[in-house]
C-alpha positions, -999 to 999 in steps of 0.1 A, spaced: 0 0 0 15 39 -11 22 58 22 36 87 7 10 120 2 24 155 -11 19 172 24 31 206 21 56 196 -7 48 220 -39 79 216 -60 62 200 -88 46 236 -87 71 253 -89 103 235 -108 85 225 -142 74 252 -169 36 252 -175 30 261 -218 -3 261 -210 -6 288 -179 26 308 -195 46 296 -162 81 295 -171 102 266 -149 120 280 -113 85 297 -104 60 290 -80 25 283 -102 5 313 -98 -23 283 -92 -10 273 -62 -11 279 -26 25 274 -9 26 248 17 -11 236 2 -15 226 -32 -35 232 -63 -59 254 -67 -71 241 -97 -60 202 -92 -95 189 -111 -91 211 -140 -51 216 -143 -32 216 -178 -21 183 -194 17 195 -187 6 187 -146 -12 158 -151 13 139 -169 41 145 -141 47 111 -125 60 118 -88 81 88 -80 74 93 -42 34 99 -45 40 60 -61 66 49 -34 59 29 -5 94 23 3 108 62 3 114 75 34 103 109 38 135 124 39 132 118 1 101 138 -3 110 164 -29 104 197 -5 131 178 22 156 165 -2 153 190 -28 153 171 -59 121 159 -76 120 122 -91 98 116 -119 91 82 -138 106 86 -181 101 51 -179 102 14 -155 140 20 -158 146 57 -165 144 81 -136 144 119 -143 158 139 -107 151 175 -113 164 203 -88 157 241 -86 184 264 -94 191 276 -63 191 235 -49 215 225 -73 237 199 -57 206 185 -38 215 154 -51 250 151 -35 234 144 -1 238 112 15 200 102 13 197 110 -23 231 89 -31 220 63 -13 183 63 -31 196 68 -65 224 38 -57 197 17 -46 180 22 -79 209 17 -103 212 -17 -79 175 -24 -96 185 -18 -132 171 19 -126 192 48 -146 189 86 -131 196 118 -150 197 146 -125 195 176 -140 182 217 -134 168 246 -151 207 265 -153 236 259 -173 251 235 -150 258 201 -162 234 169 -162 244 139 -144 241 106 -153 231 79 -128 239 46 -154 223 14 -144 241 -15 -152 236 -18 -194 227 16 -196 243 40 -223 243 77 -219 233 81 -258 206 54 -254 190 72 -221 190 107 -240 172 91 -267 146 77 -249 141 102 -227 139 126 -261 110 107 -275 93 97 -241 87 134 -240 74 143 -272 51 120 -270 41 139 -247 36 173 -266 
């Protein structure tokens, strides 16, 4: 059974840009309440309702990995892709012990992680065992446009 609820975690509110409310990523959504949620959850753009929150799915995260505490956001590409997205002003969230750990635990699964932000500073590749970086990119590439 998933344990895991957003509580007052908004970052999928804030980090991701929103075409279809103008919301460029790095800002709080001007539909949302910090600390509460989203004002418009039932009727919210397709960009929101295709995130996939890896800990709203979790029952084995600890909350220490809850996006607002550990500062990077997880989000399902695919069963074996893993997309770990920090704020600017976060970057480097994923260097702490608890987010090592979780993203070691994963490659252990056959689980690949791309961290990466909304700057200029380099993406990170977490490789699972039989994982290529040019492979990942490409599938991460068309698992998006599929989207748009």
């Amino acid at each position: 059974m998933i344990k895991n609820l957003c509580g007052t975690c908004n970052m999928c509110c804030e980090f991701p840009p929103i075409p279809e409310l103008n919301k460029p990523p790095s800002v709080l959504c001007q539909n949302c309440t910090e600390n509460v949620g989203c004002n418009i959850y039932n009727s919210r753009p397709i960009s929101c309702r295709n995130f996939d929150c890896v800990y709203l799915q979790s029952d084995d995260m600890d909350e220490s990995l809850r996006p607002n505490e550990c500062r990077v956001t997880f989000e399902k590409v695919t069963t074996k892709i893993y997309f770990g997205v920090e704020l600017p002003k976060d970057v480097g969230s994923w260097k702490k012990e608890n987010v090592r750990n979780y993203i070691k635990s994963l490659n252990e699964d056959g689980i690949t992680v791309v961290i990466a932000s909304f700057t200029n500073t380099p993406t990170e590749y977490f490789l699972a065992e039989g994982h290529k970086k040019e492979m990942v990119e490409k599938i991460i590439i068309r698992e998006y446009e599929k989207l748009n």
